[in-house]
VEXDREN-2710 file (C-alpha; in Angstrom, 1 decimal):
% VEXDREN-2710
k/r/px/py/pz
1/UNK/0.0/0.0/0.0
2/UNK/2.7/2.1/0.7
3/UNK/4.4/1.7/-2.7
4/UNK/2.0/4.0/-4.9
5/UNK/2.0/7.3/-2.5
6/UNK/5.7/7.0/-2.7
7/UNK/5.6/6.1/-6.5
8/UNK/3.3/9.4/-7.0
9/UNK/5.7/11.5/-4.8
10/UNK/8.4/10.6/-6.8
11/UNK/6.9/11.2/-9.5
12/UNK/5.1/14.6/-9.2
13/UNK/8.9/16.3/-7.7
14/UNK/10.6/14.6/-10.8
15/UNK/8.4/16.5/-13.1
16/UNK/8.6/19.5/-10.6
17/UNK/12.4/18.9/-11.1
18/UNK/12.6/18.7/-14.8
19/UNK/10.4/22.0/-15.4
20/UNK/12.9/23.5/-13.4
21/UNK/15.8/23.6/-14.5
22/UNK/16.6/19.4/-14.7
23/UNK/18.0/16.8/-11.9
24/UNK/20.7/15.0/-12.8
25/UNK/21.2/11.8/-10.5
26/UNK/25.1/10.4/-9.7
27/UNK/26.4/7.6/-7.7
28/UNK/24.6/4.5/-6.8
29/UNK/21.7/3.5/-4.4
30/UNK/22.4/0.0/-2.5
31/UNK/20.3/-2.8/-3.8
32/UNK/19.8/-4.5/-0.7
33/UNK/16.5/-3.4/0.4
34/UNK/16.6/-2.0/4.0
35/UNK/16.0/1.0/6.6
36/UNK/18.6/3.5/5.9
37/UNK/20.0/7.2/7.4
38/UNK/20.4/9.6/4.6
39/UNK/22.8/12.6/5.6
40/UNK/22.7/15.6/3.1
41/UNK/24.1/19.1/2.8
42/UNK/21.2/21.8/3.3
43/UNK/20.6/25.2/1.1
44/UNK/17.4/25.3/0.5
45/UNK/13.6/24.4/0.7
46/UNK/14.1/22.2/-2.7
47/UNK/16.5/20.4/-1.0
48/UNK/13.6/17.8/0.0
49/UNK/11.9/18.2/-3.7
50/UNK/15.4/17.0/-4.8
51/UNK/15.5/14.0/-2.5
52/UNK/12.2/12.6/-3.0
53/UNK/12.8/12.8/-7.2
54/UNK/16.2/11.6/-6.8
55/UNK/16.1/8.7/-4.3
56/UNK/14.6/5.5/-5.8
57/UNK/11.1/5.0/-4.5
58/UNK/12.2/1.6/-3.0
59/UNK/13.5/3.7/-0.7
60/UNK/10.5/5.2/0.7
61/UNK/12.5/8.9/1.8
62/UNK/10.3/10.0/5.1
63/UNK/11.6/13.3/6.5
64/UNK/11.4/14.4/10.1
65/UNK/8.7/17.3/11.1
66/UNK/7.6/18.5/14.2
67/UNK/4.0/16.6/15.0
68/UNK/2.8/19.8/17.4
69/UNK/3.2/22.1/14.2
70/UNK/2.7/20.3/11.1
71/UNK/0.3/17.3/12.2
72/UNK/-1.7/19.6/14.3
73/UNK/-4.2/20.5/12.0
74/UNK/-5.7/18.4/9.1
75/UNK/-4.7/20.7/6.5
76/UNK/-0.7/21.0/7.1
77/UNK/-0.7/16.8/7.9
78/UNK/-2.4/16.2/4.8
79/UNK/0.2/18.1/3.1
80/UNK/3.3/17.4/4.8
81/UNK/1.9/14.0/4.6
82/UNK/1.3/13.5/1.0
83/UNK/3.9/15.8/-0.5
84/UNK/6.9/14.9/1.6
85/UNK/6.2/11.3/2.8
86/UNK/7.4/13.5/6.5
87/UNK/7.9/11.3/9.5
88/UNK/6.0/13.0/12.8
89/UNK/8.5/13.8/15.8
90/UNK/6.6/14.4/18.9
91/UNK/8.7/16.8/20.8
92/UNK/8.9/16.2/24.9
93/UNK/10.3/15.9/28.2
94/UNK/13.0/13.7/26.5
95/UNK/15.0/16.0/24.4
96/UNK/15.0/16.2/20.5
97/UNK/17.1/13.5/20.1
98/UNK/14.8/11.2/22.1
99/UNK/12.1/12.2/19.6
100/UNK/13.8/11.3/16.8
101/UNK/14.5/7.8/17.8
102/UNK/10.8/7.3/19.0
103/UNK/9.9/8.3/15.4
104/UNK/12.7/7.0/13.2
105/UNK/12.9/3.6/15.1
106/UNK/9.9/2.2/13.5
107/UNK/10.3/4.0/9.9
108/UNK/14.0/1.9/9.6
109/UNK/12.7/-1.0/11.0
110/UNK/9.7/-1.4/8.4
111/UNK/12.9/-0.7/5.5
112/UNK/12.2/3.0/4.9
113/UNK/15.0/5.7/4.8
114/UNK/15.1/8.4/7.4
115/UNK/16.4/11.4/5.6
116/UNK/18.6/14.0/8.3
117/UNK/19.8/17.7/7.8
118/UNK/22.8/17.3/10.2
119/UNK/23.7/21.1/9.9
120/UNK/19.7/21.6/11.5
121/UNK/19.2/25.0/9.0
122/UNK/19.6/26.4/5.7
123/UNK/23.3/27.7/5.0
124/UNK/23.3/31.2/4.0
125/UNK/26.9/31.2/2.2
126/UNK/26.7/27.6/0.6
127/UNK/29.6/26.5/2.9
128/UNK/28.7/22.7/4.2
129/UNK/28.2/24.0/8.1
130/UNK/29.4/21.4/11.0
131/UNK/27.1/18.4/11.2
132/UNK/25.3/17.5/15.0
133/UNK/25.4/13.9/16.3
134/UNK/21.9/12.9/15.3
135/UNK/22.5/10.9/12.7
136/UNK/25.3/8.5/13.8
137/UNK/24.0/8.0/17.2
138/UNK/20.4/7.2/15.0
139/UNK/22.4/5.1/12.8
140/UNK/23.8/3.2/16.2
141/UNK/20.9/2.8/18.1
142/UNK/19.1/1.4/14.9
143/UNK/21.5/-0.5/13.4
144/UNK/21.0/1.3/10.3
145/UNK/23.4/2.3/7.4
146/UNK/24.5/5.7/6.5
147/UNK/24.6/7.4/2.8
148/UNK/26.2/10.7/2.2
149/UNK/24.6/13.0/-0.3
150/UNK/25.6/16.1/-1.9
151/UNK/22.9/18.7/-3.3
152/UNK/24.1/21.0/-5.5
153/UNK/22.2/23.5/-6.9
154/UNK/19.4/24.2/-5.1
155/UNK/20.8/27.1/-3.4
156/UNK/20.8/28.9/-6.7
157/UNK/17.2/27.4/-7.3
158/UNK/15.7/28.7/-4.4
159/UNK/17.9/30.7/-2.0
160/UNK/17.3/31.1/1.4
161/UNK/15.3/35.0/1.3
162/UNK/15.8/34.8/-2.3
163/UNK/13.6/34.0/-5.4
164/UNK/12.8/31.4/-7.4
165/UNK/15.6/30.8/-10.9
166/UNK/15.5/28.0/-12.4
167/UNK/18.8/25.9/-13.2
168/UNK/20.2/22.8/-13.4
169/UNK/20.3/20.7/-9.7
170/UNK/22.3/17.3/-9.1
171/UNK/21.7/14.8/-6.2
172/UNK/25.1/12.9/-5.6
173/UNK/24.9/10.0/-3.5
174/UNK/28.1/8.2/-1.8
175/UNK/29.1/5.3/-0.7
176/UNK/27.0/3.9/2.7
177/UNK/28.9/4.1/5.8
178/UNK/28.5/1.1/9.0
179/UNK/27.1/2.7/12.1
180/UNK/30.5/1.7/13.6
181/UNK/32.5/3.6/10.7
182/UNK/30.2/6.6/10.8
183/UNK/31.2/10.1/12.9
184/UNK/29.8/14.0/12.4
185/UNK/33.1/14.5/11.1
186/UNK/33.9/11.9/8.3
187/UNK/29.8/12.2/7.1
188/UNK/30.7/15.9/6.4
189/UNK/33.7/15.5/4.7
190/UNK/32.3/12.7/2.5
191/UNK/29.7/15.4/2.2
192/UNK/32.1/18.2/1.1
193/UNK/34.1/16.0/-1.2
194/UNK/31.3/15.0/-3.2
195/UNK/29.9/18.7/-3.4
196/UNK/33.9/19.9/-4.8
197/UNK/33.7/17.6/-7.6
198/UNK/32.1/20.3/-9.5
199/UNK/29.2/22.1/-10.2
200/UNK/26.2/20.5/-11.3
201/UNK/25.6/19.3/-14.4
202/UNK/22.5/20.4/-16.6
203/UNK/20.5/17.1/-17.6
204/UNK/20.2/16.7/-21.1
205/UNK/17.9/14.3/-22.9
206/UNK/19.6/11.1/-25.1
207/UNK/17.2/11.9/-27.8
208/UNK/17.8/15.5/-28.1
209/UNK/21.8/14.5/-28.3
210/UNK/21.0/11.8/-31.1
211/UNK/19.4/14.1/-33.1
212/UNK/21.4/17.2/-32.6
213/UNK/24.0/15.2/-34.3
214/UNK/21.6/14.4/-37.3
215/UNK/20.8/17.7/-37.6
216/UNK/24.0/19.7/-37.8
217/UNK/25.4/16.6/-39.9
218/UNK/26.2/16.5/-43.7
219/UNK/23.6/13.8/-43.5
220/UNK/21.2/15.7/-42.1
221/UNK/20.6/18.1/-45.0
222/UNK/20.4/15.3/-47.4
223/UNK/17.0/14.0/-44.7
224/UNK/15.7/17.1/-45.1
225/UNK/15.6/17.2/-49.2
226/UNK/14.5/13.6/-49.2
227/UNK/11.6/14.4/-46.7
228/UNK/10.0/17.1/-49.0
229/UNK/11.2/15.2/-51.8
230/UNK/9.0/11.8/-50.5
231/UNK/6.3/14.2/-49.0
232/UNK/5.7/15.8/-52.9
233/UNK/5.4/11.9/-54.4
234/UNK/3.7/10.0/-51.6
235/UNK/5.1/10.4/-48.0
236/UNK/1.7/11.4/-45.7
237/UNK/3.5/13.5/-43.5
238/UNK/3.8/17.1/-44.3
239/UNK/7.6/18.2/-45.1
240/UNK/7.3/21.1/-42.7
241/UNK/7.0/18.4/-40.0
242/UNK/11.2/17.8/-41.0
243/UNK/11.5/20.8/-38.7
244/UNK/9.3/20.7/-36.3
245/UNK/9.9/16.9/-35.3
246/UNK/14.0/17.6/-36.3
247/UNK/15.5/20.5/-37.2
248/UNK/14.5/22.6/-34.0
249/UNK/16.9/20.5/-31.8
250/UNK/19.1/23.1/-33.0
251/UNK/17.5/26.1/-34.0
252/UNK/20.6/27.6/-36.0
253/UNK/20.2/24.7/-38.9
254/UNK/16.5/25.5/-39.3
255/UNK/16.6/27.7/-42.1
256/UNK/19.4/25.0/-43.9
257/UNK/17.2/22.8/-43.2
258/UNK/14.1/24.8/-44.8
259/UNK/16.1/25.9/-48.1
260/UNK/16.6/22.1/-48.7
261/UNK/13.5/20.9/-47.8
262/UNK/11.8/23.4/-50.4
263/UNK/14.8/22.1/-53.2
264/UNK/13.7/18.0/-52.2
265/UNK/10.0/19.3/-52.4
266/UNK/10.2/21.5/-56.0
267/UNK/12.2/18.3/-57.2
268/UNK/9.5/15.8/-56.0
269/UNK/6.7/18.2/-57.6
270/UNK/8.5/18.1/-61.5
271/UNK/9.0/14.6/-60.8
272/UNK/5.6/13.2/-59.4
273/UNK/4.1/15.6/-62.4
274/UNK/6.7/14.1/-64.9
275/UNK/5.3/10.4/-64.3
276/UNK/1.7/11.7/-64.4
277/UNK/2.4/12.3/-67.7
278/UNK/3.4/8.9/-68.4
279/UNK/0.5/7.8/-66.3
280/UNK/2.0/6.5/-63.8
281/UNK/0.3/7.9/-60.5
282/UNK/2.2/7.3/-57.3
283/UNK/-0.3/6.2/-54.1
284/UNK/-1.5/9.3/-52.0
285/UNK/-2.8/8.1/-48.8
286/UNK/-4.4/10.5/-46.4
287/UNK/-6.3/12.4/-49.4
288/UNK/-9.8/12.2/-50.5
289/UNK/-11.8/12.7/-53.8
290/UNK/-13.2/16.2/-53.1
291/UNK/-9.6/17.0/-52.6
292/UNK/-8.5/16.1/-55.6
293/UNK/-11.6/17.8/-57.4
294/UNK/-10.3/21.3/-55.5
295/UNK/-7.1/20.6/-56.7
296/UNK/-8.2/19.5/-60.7
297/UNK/-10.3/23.1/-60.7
298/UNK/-7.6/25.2/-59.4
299/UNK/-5.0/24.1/-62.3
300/UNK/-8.0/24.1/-64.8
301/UNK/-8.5/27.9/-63.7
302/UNK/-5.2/29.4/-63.1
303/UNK/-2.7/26.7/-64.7
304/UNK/0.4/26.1/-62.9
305/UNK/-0.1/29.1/-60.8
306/UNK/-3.2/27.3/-59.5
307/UNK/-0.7/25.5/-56.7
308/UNK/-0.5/29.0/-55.0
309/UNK/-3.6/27.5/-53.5
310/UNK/-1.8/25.0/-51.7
311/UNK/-0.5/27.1/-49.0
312/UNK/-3.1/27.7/-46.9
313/UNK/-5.9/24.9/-48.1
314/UNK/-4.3/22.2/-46.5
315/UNK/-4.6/19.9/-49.4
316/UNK/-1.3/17.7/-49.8
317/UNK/1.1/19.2/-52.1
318/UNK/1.3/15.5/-54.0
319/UNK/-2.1/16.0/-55.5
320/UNK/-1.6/19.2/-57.5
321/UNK/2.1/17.9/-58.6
322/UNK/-0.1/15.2/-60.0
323/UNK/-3.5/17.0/-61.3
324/UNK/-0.8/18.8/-63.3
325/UNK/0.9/16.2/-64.9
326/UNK/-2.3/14.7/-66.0
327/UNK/-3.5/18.5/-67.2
328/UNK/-0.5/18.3/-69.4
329/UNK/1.1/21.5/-67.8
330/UNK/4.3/23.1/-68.5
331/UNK/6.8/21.0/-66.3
332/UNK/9.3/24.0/-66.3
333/UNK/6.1/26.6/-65.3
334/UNK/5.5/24.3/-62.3
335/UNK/8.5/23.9/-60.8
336/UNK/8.8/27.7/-61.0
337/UNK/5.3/28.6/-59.3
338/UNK/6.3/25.4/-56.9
339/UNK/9.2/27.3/-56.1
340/UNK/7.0/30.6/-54.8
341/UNK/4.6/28.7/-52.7
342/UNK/6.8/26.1/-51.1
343/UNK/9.3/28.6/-50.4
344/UNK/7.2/31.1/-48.8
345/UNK/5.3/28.9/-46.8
346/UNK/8.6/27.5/-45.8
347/UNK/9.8/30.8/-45.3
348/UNK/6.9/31.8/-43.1
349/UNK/6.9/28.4/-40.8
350/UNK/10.8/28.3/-40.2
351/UNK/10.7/31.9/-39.2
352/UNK/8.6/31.0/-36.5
353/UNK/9.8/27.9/-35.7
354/UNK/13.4/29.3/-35.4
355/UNK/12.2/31.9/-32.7
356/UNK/9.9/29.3/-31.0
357/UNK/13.0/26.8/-30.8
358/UNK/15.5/29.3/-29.6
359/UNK/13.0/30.0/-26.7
360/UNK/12.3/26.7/-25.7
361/UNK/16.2/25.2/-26.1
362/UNK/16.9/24.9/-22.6
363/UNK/13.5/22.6/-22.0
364/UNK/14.0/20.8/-25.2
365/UNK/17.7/19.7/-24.3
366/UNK/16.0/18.1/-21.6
367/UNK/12.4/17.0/-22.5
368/UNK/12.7/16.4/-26.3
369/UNK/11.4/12.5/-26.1
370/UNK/8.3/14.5/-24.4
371/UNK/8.1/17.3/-27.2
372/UNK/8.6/14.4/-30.2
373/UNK/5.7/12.8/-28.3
374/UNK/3.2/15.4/-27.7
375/UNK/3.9/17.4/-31.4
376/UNK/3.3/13.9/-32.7
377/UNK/0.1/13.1/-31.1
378/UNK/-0.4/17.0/-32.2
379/UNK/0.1/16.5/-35.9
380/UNK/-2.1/12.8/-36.0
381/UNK/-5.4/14.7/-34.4
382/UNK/-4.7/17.7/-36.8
383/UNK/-3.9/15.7/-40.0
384/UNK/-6.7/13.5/-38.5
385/UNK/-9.2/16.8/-38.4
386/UNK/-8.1/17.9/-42.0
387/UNK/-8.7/14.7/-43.7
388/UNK/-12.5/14.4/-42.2
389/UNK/-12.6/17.9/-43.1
390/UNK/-12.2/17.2/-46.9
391/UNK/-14.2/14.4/-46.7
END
């Protein structure tokens, strides 16, 4: 029962994470399952965000609160409780420490892990401050494992009296210590020498990498000519698409991209029109009859000019490449008024999309299996909506 709550915590922080500014995860988490003291550096209120996205959810992360303030009303428990997993410490006549154990006791026994701020604030300089004795006397007493962990930039997230700017955070993990092995002193300079190694390192997505490389490739520009060129014979999907699924991975190659998109598409127009001529009429799939009667009046009124229409109809370029080779058109005429439209529409779209991309670049570095998965569910409903449209 426990598993989804946590699974949902995780989760909803590693989106919260992602959106701002990426969490990269280093070093590895045991495998044995089993109650366990986390010790990490603290700089800021997203230092728990970071824990509960970074930590595996087998751990089940709980984080110590006061019960007299934040379970002493149903509002705060509810969420403390659900957003932070936070373990209840009833204060009392025993001292803090004793209220610790009462709570943690039972957390690490049942195999969840106990997370500590040994410094007990928020640093104000981002120097790792001297770490109390709660945690390895815990770990003694409980017979419980320690794990260092570094956090790095969440100070710069979320400052203490500061505001909100998002960047790039890490959560480091270490090696686990024995309670026997574990002292204030060695936890915090495990702590500090994982936090020198550097600052951390922006997340960026596999996918975005992959095609980044495509993209500013040789290769690349000849994917972009055979995309209009397949999209102008047969190919469903429209060749604007090459840059919106593609190209905007790195916004400086859109218009490269763009130029030879329009040359593969003009070529595929003369040469789809060129075997209409010969009667030879490639499969258009995703077109229907009234389309192709638009299209058939359009050349019959205005000739090759007639594709002008294309633009903004909707209608797959692919149908007037053919109409016109079967209208007997001037080949030469129609790959020069191809050359207007698909240029200007091109023109138009990669304007915008190189704007669009340059804004978004830092999310898409990140998120761009996300983006290729939501303009792709974007582009089937539309296409979807334009076909029944037509029909």
């Amino acid at each position: 029962m426990r598993y989804l709550p946590a699974l949902l915590r995780h989760l909803l922080w590693r989106l919260a994470c992602t959106l701002a500014g990426g969490l990269r995860v280093t070093g590895r988490w045991p495998g044995e399952r089993r109650g366990r003291i986390v010790v990490a550096n603290h700089s800021s209120h997203a230092d728990t965000a970071v824990l509960l996205a970074g930590l595996p959810v087998s751990a089940y992360p709980v984080f110590a609160a006061a019960a007299d303030y934040w379970f002493d009303v149903w509002w705060r428990r509810g969420l403390v409780t659900g957003l932070a997993g936070a373990l209840p410490v009833r204060r009392g006549e025993g001292g803090a420490y004793a209220a610790l154990l009462d709570a943690a006791r039972p957390a690490l026994s049942a195999g969840r892990t106990v997370v500590i701020y040994p410094e007990g604030t928020r640093t104000q300089d981002g120097t790792v401050g001297e770490f109390a004795s709660g945690a390895t006397r815990l770990a003694r007493d409980c017979d419980a494992e320690i794990v260092p962990a570094a956090l790095l930039g969440t100070r710069d997230l979320l400052p203490k009296n500061g505001r909100f700017a998002p960047g790039a955070m890490e959560l480091r993990l270490g090696v686990p210590l024995a309670p026997e092995d574990a002292t204030p002193e060695r936890l915090r300079d495990e702590v500090v020498t994982l936090a020198e190694r550097g600052p951390a390192e922006p997340r960026i997505s596999r996918v975005w990498q992959a095609i980044a490389r495509l993209v500013t490739s040789p290769v690349g520009l000849v994917v972009a000519f055979l995309w209009g060129f397949s999209e102008a014979l047969s190919w469903p999907i429209m060749a604007e698409m090459a840059l919106v699924f593609l190209a905007v991975a790195v916004p400086r190659r859109v218009p490269s991209w763009a130029l030879s998109i329009v040359i593969g598409s003009v070529t595929g127009v003369v040469v789809n029109a060129w075997l209409a001529t010969r009667d030879v009429l490639v499969v258009t799939p995703w077109t229907t009859d009234r389309m192709r009667t638009v299209v058939e009046e359009h050349l019959a009124e205005g000739g090759a000019s007639g594709i002008l229409h294309q633009a903004l109809n909707g209608i797959p370029v692919k149908l007037y490449a053919q109409a016109a080779g079967e209208q007997g058109i001037d080949l030469a005429a129609l790959a020069g008024w191809a050359t207007v439209e698909r240029g200007a529409r091109m023109l138009v779209i990669a304007a915008a999309l190189t704007v669009l991309a340059r804004v978004l670049h830092p999310w898409l570095r990140r998120l761009y299996g996300p983006y290729l998965v939501a303009t792709a569910l974007g582009f089937t409903i539309a296409i979807t909506l334009i076909v029944r449209a037509w029909s």
